[in-house]
Biopython code that builds the backbone (N, CA, C, O; Angstrom):
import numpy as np
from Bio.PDB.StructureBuilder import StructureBuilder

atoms = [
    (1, "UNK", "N", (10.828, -31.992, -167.200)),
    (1, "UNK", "CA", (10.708, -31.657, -165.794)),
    (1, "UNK", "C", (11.862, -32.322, -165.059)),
    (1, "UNK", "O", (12.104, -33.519, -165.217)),
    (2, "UNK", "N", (12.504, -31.615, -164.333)),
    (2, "UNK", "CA", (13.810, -32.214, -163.496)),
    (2, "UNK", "C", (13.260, -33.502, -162.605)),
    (2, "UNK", "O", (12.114, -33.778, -162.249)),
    (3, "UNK", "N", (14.277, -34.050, -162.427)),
    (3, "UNK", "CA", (14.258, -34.917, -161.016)),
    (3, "UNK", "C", (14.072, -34.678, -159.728)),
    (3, "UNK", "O", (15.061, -34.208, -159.166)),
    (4, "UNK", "N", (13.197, -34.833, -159.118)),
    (4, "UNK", "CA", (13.491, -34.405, -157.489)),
    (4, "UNK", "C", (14.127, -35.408, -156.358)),
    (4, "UNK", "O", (13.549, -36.354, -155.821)),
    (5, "UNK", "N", (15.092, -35.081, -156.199)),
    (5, "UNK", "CA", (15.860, -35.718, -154.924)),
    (5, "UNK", "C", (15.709, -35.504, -153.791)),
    (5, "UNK", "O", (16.252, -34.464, -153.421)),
    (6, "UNK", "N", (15.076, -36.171, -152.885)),
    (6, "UNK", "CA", (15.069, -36.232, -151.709)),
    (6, "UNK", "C", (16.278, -37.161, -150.542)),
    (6, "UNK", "O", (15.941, -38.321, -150.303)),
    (7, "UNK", "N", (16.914, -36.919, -150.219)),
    (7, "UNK", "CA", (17.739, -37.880, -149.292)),
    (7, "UNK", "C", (17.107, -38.042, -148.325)),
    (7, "UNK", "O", (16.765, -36.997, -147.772)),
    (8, "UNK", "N", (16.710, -39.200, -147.744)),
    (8, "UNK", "CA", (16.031, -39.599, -146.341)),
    (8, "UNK", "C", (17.277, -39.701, -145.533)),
    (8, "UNK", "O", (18.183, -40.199, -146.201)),
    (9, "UNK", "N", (17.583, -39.430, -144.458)),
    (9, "UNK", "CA", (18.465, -39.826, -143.274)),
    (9, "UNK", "C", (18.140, -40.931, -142.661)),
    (9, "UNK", "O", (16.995, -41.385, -142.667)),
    (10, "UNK", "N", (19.054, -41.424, -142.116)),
    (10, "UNK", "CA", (18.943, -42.206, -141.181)),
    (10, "UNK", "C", (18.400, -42.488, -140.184)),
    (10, "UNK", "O", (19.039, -42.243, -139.161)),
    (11, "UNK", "N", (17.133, -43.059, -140.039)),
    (11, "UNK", "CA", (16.306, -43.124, -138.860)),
    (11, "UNK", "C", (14.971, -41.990, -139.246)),
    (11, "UNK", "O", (14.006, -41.924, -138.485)),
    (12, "UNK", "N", (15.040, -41.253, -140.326)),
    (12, "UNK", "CA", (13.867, -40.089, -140.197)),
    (12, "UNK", "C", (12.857, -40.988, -140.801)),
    (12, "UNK", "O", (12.986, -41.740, -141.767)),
    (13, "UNK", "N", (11.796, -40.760, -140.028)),
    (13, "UNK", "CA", (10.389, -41.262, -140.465)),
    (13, "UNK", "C", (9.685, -40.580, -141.666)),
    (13, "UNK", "O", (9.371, -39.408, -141.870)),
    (14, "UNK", "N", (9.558, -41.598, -142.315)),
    (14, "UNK", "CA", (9.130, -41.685, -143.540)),
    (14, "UNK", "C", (7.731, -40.539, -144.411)),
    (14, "UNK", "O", (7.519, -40.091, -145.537)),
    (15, "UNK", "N", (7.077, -40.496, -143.038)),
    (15, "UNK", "CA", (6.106, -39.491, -143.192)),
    (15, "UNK", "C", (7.011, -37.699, -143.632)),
    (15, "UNK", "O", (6.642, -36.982, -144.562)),
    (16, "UNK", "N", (7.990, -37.425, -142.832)),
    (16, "UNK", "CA", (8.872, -36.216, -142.622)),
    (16, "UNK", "C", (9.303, -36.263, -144.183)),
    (16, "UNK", "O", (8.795, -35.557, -145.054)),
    (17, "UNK", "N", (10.395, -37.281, -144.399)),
    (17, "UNK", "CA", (10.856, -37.474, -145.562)),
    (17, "UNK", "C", (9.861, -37.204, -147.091)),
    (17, "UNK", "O", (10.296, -36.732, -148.142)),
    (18, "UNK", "N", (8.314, -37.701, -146.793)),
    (18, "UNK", "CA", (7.402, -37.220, -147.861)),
    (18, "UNK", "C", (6.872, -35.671, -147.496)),
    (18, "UNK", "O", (6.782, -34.820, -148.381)),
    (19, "UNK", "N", (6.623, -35.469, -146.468)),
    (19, "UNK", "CA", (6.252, -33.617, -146.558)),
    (19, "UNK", "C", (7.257, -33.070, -146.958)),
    (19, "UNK", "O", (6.960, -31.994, -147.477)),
    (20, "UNK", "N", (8.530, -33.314, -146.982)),
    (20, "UNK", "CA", (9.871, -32.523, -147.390)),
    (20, "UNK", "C", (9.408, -33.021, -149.249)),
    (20, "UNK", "O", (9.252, -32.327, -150.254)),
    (21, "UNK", "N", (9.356, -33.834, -149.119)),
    (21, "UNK", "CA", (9.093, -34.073, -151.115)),
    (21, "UNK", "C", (8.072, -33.358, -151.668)),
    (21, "UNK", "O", (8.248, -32.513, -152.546)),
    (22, "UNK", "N", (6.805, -33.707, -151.110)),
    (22, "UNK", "CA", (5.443, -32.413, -151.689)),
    (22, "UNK", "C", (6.148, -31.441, -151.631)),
    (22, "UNK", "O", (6.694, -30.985, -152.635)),
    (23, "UNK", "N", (6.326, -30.737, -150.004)),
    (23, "UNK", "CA", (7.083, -29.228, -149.649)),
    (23, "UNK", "C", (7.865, -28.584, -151.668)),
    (23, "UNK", "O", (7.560, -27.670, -152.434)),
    (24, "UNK", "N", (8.772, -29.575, -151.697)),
    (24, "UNK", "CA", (9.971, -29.303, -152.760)),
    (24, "UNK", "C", (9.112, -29.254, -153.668)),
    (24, "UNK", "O", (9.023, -28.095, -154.070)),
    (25, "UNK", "N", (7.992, -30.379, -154.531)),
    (25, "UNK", "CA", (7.553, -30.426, -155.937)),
    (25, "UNK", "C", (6.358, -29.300, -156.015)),
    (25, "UNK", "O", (5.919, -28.939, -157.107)),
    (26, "UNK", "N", (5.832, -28.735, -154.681)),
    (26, "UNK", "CA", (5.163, -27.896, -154.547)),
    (26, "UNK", "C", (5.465, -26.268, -155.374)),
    (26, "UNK", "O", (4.787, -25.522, -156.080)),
    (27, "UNK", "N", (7.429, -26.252, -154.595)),
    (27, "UNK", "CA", (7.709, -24.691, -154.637)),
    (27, "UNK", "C", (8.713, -24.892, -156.785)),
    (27, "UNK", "O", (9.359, -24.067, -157.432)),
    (28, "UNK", "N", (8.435, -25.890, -157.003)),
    (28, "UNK", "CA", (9.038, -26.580, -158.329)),
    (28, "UNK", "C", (8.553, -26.046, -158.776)),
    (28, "UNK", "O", (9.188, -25.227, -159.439)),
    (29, "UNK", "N", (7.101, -25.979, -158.855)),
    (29, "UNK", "CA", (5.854, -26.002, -159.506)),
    (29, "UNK", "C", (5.090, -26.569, -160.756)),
    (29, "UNK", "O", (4.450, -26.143, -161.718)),
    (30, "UNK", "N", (5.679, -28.265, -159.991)),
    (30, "UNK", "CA", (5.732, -29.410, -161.328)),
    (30, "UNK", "C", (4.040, -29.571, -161.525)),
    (30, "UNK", "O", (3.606, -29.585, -162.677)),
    (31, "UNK", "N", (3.061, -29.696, -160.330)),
    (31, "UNK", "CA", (1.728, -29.430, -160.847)),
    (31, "UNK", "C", (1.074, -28.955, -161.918)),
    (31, "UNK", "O", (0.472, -29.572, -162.797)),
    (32, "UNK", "N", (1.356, -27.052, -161.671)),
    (32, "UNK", "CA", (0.858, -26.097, -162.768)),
    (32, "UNK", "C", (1.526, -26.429, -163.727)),
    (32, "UNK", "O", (0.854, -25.931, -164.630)),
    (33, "UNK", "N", (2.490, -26.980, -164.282)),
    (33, "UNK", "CA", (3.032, -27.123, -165.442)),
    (33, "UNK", "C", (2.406, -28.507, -165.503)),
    (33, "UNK", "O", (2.230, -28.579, -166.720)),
    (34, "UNK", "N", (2.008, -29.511, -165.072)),
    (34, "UNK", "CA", (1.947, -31.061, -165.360)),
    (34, "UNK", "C", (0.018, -30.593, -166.222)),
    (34, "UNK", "O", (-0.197, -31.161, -167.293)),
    (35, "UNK", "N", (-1.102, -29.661, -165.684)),
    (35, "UNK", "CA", (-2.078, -29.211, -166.134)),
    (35, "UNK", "C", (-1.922, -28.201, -167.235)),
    (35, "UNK", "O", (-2.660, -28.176, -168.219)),
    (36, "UNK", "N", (-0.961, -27.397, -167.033)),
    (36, "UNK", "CA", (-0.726, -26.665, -168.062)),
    (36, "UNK", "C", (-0.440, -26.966, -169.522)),
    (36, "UNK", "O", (-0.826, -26.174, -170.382)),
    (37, "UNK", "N", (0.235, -28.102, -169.852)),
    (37, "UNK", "CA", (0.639, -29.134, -170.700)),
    (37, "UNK", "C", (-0.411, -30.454, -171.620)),
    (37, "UNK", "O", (-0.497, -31.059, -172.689)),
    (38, "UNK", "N", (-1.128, -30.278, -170.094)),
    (38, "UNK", "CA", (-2.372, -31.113, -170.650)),
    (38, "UNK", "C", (-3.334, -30.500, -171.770)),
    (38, "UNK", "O", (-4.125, -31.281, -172.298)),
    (39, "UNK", "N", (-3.330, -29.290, -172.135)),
    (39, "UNK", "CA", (-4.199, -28.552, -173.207)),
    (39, "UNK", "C", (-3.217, -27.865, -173.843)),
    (39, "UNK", "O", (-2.203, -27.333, -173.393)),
    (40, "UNK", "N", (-3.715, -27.955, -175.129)),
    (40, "UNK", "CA", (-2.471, -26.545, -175.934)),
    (40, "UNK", "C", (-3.451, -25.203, -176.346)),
    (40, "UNK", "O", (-4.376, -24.918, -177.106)),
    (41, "UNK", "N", (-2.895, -24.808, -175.673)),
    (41, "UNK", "CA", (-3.659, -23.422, -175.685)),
    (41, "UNK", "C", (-2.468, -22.254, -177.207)),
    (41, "UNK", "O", (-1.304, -22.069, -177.565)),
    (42, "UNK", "N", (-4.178, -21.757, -177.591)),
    (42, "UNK", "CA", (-3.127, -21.112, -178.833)),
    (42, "UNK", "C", (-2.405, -19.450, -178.418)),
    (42, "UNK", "O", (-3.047, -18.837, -177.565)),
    (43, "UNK", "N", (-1.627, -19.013, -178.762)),
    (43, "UNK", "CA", (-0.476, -18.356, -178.218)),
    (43, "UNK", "C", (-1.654, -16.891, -178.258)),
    (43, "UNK", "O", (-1.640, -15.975, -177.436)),
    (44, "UNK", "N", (-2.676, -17.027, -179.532)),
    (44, "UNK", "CA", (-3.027, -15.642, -178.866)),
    (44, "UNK", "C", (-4.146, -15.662, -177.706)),
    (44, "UNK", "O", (-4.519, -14.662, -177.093)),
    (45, "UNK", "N", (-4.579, -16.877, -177.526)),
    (45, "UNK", "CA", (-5.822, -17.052, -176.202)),
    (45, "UNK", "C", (-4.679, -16.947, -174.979)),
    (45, "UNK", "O", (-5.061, -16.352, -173.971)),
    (46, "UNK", "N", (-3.792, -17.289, -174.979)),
    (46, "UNK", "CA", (-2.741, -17.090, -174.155)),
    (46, "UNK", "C", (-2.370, -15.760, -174.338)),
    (46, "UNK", "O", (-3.348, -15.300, -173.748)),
    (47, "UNK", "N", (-1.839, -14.916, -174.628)),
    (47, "UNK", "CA", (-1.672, -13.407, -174.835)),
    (47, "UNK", "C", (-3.082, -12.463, -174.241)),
    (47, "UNK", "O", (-2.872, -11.408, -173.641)),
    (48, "UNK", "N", (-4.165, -12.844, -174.421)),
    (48, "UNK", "CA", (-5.489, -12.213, -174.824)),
    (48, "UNK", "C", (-5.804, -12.283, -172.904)),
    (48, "UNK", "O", (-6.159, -11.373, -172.155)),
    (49, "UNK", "N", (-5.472, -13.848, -172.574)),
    (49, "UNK", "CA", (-5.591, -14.007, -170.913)),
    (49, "UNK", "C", (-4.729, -13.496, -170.026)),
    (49, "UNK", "O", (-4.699, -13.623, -168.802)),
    (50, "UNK", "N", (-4.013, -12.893, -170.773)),
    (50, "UNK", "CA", (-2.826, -12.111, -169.549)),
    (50, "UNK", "C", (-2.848, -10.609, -170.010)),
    (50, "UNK", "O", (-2.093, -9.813, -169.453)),
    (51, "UNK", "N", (-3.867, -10.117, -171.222)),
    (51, "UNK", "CA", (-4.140, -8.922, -170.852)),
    (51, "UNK", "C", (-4.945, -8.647, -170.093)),
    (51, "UNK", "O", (-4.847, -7.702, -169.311)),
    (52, "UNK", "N", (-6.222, -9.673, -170.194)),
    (52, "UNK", "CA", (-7.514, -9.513, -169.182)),
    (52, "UNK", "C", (-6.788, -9.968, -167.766)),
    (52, "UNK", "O", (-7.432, -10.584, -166.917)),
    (53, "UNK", "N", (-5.894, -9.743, -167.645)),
    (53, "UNK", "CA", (-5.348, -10.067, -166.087)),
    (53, "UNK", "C", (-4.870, -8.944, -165.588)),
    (53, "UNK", "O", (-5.357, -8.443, -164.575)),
    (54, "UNK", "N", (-3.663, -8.312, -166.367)),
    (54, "UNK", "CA", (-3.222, -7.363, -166.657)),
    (54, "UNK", "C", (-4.181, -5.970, -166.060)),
    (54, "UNK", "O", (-4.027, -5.195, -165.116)),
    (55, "UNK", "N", (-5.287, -6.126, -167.207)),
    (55, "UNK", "CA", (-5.971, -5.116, -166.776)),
    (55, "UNK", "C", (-7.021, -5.004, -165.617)),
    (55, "UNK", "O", (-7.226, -3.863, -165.205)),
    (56, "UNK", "N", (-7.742, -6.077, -165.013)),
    (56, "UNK", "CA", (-8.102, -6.759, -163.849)),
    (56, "UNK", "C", (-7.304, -6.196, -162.544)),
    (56, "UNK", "O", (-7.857, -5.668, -161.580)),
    (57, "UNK", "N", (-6.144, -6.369, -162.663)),
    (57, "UNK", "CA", (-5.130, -6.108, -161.427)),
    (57, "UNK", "C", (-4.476, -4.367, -161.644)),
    (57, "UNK", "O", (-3.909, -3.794, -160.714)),
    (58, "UNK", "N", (-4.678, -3.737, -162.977)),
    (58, "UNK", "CA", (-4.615, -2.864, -162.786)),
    (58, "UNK", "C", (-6.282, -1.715, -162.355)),
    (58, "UNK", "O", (-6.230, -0.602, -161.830)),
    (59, "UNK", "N", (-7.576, -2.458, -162.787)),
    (59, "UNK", "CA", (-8.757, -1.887, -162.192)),
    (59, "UNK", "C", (-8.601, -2.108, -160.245)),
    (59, "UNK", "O", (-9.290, -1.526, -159.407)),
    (60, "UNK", "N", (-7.485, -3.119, -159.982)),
    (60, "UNK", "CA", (-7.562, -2.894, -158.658)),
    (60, "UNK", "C", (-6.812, -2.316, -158.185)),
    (60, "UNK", "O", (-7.184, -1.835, -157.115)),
    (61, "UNK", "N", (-5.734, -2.070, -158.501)),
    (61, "UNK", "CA", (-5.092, -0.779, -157.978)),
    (61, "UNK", "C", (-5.142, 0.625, -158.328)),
    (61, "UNK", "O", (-4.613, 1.576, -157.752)),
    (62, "UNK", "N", (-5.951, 0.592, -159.491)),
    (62, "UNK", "CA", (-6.603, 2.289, -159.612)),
    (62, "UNK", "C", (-7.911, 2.291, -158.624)),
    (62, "UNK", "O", (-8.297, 3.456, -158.722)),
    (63, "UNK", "N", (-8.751, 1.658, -157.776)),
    (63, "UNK", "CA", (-9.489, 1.525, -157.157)),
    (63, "UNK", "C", (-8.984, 1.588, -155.879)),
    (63, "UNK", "O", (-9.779, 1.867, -154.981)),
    (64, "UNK", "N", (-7.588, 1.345, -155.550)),
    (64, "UNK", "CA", (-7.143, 1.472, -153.893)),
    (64, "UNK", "C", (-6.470, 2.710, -153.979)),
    (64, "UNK", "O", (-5.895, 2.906, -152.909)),
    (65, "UNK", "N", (-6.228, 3.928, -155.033)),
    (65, "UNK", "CA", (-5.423, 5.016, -154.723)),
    (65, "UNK", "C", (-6.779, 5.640, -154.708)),
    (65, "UNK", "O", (-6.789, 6.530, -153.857)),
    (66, "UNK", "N", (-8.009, 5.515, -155.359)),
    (66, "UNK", "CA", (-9.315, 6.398, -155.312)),
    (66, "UNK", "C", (-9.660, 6.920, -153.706)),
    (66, "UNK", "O", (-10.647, 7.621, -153.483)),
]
sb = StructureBuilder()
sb.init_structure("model")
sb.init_model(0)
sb.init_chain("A")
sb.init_seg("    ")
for serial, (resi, resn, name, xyz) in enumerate(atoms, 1):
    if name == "N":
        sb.init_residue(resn, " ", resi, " ")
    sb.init_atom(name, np.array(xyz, "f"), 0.0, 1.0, " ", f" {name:<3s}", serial, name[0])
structure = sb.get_structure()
């Protein structure tokens, strides 16, 4: 996982300087990967969950052209 750099300026309050850091590790998306990592999931339960997604999101858009 990269480094995140934040530069504080001069005089900016410290609170600003940390919402700009969440803000950044937020759009990183060092979280979902920091949980994601925590279990090893086997490649076909992983395959198997993104068809049932797959097909989930396609029962909803054959349901909004009906």
């Amino acid at each position: 996982m990269p480094t995140l750099i934040i530069p504080v300026k001069e005089g900016e309050n410290i609170d600003r300087a940390l919402k700009r850091f969440k803000r950044k590790f937020d759009r990183t998306g060092g979280m979902r990967q920091l949980r994601k990592r925590q279990q090893f999931s086997k490649p076909s339960v992983v395959r198997r969950a993104q068809i049932q997604k797959a097909q989930y999101v396609q029962g909803l858009r054959d349901q909004e052209e009906v």
